[in-house]
PyMOL commands that place a pseudoatom at each C-alpha (Angstrom):
pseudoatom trace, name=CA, resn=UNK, resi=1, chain=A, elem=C, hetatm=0, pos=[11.451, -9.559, 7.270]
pseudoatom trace, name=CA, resn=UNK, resi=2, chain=A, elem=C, hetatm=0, pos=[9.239, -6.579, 7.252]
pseudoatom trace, name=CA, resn=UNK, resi=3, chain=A, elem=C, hetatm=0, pos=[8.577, -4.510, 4.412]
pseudoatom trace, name=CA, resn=UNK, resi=4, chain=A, elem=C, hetatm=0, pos=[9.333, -1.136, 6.018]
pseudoatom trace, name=CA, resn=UNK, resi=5, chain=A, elem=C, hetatm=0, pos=[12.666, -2.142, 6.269]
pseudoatom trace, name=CA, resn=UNK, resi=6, chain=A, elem=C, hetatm=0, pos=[12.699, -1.131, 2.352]
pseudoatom trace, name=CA, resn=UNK, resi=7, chain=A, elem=C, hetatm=0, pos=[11.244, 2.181, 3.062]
pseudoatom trace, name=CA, resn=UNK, resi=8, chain=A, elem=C, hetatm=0, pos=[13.143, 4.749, 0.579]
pseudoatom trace, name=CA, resn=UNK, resi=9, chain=A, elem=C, hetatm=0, pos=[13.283, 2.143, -2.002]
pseudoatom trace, name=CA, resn=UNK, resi=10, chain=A, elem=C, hetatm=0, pos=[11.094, 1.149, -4.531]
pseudoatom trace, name=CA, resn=UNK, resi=11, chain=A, elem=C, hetatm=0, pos=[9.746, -2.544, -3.795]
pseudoatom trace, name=CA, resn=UNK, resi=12, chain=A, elem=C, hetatm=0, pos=[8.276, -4.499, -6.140]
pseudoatom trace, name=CA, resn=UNK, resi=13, chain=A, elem=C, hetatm=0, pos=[6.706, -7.428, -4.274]
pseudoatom trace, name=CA, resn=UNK, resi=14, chain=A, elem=C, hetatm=0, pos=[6.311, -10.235, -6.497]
pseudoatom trace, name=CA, resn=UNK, resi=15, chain=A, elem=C, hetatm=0, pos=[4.063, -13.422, -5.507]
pseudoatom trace, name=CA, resn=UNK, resi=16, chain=A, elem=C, hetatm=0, pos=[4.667, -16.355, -7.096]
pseudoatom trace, name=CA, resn=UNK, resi=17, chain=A, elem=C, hetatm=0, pos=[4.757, -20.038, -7.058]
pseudoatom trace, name=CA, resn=UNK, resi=18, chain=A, elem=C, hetatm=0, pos=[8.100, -21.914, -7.350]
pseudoatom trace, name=CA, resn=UNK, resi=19, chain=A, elem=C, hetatm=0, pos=[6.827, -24.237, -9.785]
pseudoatom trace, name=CA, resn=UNK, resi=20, chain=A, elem=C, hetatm=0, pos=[5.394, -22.077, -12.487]
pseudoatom trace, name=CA, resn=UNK, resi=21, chain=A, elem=C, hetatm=0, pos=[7.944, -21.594, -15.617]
pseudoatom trace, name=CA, resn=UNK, resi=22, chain=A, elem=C, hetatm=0, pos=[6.208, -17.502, -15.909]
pseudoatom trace, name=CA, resn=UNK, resi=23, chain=A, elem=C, hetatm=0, pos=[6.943, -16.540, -12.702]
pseudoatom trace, name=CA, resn=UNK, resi=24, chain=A, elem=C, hetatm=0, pos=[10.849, -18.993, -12.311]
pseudoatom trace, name=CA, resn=UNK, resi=25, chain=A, elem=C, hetatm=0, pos=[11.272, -15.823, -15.721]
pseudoatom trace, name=CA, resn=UNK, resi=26, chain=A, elem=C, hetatm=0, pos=[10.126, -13.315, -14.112]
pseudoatom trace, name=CA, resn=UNK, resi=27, chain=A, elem=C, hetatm=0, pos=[12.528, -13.709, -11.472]
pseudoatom trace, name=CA, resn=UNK, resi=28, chain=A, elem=C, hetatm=0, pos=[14.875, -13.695, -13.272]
pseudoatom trace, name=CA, resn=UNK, resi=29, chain=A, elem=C, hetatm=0, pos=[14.456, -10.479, -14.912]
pseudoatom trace, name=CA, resn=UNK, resi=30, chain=A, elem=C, hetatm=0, pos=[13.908, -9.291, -11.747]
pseudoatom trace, name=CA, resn=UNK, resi=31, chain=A, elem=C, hetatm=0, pos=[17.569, -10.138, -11.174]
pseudoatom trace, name=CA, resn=UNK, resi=32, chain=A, elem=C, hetatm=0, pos=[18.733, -8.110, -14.305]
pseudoatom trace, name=CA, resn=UNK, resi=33, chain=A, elem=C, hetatm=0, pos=[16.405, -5.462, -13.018]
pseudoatom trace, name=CA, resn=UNK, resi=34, chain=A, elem=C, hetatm=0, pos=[17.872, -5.114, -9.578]
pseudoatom trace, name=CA, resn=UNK, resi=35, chain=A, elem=C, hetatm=0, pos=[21.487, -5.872, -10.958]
pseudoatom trace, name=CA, resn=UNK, resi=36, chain=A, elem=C, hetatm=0, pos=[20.849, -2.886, -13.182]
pseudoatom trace, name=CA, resn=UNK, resi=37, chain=A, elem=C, hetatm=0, pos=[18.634, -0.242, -11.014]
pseudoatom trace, name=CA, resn=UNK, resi=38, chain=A, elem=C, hetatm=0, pos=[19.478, -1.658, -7.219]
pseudoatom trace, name=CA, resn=UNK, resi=39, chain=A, elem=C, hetatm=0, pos=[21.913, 1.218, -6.363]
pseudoatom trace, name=CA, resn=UNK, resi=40, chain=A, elem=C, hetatm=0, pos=[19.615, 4.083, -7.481]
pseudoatom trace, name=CA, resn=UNK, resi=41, chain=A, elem=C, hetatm=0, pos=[17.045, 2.027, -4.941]
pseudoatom trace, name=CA, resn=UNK, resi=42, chain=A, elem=C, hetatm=0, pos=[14.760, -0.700, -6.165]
pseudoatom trace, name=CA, resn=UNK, resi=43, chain=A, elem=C, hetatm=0, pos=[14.557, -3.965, -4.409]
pseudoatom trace, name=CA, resn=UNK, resi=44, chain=A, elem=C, hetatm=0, pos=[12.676, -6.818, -5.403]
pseudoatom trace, name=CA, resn=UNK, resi=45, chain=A, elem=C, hetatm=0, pos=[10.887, -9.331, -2.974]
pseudoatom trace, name=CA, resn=UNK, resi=46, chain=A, elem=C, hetatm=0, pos=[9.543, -12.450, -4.112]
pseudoatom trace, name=CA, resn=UNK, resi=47, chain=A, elem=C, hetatm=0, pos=[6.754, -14.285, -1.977]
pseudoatom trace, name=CA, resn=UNK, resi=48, chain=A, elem=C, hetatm=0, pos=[6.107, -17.754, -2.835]
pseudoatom trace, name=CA, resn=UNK, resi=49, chain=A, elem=C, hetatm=0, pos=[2.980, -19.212, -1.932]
pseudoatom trace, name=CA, resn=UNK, resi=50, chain=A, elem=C, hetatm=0, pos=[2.798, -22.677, -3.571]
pseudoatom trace, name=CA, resn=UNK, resi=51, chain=A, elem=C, hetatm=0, pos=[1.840, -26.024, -1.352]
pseudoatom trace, name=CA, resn=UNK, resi=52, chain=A, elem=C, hetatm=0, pos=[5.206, -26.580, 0.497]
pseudoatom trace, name=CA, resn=UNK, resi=53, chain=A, elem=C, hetatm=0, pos=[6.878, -23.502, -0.519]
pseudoatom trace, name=CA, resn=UNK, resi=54, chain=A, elem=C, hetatm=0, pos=[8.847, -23.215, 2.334]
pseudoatom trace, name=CA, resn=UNK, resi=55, chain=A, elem=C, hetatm=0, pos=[10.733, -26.394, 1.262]
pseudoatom trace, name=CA, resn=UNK, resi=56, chain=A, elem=C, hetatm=0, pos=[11.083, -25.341, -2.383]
pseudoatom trace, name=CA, resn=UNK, resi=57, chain=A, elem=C, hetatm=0, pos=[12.336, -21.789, -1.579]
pseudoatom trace, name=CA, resn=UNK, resi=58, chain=A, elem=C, hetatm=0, pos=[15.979, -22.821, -1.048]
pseudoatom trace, name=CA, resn=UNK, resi=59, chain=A, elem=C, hetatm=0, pos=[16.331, -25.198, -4.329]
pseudoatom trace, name=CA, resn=UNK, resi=60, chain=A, elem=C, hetatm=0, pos=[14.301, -21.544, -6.060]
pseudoatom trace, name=CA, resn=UNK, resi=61, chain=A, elem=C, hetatm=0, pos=[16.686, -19.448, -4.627]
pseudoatom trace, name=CA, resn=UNK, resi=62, chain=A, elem=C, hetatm=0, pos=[20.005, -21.561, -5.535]
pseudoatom trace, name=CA, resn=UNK, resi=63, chain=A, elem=C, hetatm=0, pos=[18.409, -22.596, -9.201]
pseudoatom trace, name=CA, resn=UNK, resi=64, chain=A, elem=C, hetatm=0, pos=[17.732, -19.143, -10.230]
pseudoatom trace, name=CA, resn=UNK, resi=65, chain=A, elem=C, hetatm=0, pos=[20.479, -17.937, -8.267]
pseudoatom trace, name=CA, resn=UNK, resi=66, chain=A, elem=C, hetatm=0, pos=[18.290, -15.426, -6.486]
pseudoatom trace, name=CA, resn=UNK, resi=67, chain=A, elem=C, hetatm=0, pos=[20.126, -12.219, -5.371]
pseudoatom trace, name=CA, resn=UNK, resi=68, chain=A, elem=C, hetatm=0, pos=[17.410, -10.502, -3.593]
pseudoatom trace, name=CA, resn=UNK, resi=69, chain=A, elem=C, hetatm=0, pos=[15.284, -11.580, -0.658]
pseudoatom trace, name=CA, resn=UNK, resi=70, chain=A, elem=C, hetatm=0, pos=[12.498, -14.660, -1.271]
pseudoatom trace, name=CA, resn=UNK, resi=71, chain=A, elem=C, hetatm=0, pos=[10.535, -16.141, 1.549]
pseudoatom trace, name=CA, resn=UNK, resi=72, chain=A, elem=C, hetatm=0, pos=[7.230, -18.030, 1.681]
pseudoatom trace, name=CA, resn=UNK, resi=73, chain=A, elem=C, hetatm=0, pos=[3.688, -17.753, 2.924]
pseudoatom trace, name=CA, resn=UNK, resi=74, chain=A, elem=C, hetatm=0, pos=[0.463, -19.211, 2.963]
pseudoatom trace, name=CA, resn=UNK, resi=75, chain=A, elem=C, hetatm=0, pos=[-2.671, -18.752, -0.306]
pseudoatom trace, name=CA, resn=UNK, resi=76, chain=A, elem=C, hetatm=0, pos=[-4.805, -17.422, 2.526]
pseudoatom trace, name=CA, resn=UNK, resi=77, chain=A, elem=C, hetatm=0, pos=[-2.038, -14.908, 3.773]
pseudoatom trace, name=CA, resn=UNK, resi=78, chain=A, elem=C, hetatm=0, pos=[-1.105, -13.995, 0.288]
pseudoatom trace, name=CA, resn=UNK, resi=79, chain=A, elem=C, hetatm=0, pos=[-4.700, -12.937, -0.826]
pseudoatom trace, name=CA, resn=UNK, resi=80, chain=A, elem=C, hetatm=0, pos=[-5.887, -11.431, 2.091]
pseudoatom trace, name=CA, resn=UNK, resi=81, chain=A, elem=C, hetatm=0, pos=[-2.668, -9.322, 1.530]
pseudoatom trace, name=CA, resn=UNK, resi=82, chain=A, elem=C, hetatm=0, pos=[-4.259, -8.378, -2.104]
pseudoatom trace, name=CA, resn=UNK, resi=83, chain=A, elem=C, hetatm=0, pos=[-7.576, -8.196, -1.095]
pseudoatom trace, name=CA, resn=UNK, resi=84, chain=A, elem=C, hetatm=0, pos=[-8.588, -11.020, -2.860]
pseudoatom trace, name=CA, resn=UNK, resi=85, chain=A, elem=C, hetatm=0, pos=[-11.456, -12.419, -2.256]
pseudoatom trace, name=CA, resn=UNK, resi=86, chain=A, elem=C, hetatm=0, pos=[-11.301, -15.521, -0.390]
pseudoatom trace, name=CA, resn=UNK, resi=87, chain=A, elem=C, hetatm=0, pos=[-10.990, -19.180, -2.641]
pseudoatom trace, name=CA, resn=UNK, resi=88, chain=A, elem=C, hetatm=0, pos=[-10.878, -17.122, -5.508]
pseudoatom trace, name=CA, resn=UNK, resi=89, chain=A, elem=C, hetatm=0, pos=[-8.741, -18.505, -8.020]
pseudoatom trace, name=CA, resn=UNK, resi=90, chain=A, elem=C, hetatm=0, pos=[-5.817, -15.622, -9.115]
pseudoatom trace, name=CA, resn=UNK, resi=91, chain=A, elem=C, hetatm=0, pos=[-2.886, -15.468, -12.046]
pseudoatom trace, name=CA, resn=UNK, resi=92, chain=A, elem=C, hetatm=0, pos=[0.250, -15.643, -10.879]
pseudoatom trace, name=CA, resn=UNK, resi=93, chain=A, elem=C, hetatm=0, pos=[2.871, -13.644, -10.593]
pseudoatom trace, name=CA, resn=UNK, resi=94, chain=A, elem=C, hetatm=0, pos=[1.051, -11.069, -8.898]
pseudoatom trace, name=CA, resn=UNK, resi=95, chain=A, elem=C, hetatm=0, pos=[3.074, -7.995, -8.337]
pseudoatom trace, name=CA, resn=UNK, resi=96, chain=A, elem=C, hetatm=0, pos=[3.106, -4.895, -5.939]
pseudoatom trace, name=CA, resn=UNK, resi=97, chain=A, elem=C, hetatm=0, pos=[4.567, -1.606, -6.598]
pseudoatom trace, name=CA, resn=UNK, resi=98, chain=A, elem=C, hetatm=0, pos=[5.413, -0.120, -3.371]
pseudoatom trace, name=CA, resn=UNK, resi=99, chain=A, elem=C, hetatm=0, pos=[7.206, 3.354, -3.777]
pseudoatom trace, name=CA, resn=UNK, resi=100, chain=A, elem=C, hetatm=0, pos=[9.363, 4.684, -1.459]
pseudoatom trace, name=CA, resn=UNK, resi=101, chain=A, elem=C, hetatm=0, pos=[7.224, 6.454, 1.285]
pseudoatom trace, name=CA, resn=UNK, resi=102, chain=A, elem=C, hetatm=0, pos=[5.548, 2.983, 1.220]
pseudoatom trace, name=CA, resn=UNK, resi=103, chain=A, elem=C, hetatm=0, pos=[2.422, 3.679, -0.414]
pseudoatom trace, name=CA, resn=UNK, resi=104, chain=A, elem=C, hetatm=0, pos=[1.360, 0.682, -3.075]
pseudoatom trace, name=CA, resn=UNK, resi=105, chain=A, elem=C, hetatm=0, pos=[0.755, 2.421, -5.952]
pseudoatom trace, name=CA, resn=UNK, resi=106, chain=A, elem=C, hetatm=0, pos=[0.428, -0.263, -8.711]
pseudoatom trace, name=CA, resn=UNK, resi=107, chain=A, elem=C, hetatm=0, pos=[-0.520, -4.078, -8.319]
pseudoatom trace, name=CA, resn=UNK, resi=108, chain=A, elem=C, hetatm=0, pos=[-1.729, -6.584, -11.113]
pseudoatom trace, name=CA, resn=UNK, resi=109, chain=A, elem=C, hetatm=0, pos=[-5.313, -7.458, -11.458]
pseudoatom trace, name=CA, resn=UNK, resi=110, chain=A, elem=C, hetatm=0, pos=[-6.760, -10.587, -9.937]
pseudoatom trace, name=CA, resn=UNK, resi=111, chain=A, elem=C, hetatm=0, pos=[-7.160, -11.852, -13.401]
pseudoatom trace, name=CA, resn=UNK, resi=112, chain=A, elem=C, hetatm=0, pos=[-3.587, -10.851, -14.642]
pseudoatom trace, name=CA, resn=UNK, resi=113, chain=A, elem=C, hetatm=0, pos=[-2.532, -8.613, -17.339]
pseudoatom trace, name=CA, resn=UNK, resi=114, chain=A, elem=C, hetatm=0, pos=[-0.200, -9.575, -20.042]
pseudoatom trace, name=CA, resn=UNK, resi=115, chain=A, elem=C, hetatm=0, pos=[0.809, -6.203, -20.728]
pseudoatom trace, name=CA, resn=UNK, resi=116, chain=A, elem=C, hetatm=0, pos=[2.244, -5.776, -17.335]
pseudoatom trace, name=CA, resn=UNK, resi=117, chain=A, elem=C, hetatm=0, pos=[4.166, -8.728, -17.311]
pseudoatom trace, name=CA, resn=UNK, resi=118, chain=A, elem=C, hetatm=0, pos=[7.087, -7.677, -19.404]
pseudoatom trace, name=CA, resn=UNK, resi=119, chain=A, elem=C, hetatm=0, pos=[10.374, -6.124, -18.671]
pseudoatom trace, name=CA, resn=UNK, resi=120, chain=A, elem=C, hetatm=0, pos=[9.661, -3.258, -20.909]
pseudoatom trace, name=CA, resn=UNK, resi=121, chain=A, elem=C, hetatm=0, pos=[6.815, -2.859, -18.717]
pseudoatom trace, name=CA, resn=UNK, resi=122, chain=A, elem=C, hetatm=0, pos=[8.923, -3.176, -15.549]
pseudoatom trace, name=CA, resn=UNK, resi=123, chain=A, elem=C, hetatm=0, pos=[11.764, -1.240, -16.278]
pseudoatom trace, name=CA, resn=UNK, resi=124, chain=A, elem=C, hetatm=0, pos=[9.376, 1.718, -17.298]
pseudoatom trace, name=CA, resn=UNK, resi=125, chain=A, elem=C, hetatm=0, pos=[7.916, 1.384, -13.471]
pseudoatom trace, name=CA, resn=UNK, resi=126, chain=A, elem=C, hetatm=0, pos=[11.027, 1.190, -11.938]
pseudoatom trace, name=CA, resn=UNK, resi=127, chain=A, elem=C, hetatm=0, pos=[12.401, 4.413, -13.621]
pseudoatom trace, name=CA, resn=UNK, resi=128, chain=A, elem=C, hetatm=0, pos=[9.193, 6.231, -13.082]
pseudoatom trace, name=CA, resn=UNK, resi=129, chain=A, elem=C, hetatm=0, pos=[9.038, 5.491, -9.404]
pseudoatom trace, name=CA, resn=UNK, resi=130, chain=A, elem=C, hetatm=0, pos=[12.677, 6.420, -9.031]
pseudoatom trace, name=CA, resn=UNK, resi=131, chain=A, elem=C, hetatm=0, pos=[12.431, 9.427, -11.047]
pseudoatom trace, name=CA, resn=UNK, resi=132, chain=A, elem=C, hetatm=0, pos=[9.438, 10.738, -8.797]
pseudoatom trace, name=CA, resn=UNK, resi=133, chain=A, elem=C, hetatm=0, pos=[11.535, 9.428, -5.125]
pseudoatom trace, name=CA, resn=UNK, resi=134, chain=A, elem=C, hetatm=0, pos=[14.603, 11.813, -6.844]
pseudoatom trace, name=CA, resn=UNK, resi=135, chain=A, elem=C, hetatm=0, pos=[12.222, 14.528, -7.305]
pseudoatom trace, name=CA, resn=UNK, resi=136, chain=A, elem=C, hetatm=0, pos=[10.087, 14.606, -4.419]
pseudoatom trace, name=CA, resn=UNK, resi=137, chain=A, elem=C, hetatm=0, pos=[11.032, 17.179, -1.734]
pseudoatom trace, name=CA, resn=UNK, resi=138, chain=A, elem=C, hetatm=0, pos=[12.584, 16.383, 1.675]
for i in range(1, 138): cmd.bond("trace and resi %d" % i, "trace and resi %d" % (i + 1))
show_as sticks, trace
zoom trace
């Protein structure tokens, strides 16, 4: 799946490992989130990058009961995607803001931030990225 098949929508790409109880929450806020904002345009997209992830994904997805697209990839694909640098040791989740041109435009900091890592925190995102896609000219 490629990520500009969600241009127009906001994306918030989410990395995570299947294992770890903060980011098994986080998605599922992220369901909430989507249930409540996914037909004005957001989409979340979970990446998990644990050892083996591609055989935990499914048991993830069905657990959590995942609405939203969640696939798998390597450490060394993951943080070459965030410019990490390489063997560094990150906090997870890790998540993108992508708006809807495509443009990232928000991503947590190698060493994590607590404040971002709330719904409060996510929701505001969410409506500010919407409100600027509804107000940008076409």
């Amino acid at each position: 799946m490629l990520l500009s098949s969600f241009r127009g929508k906001v994306v918030a790409l989410m990395f995570v490992h299947t294992t770890c109880p903060v980011c098994q929450q986080a998605s599922q806020i992220f369901s909430k989130l989507y249930a409540d904002y996914g037909e004005r345009g957001f989409q979340p997209v979970v990446v998990a990058f644990n050892s083996q992830a591609n055989l935990y994904v499914p048991e993830f997805v069905r657990k959590f009961d995942l609405r939203y697209p969640v696939g798998f990839s390597s450490v060394e694909d993951v943080a070459a995607y965030l410019d990490f640098p390489a063997g560094e040791r990150f906090t997870i989740p890790q998540i993108v803001w992508i708006d809807g041109s495509g443009f990232i435009r928000n991503a947590t900091p190698l060493k994590g931030d607590e404040n971002r890592l709330t719904e409060t925190c996510w929701r505001s995102r969410i409506d500010s990225l919407l409100k600027e896609q509804s107000e940008a000219p076409e």
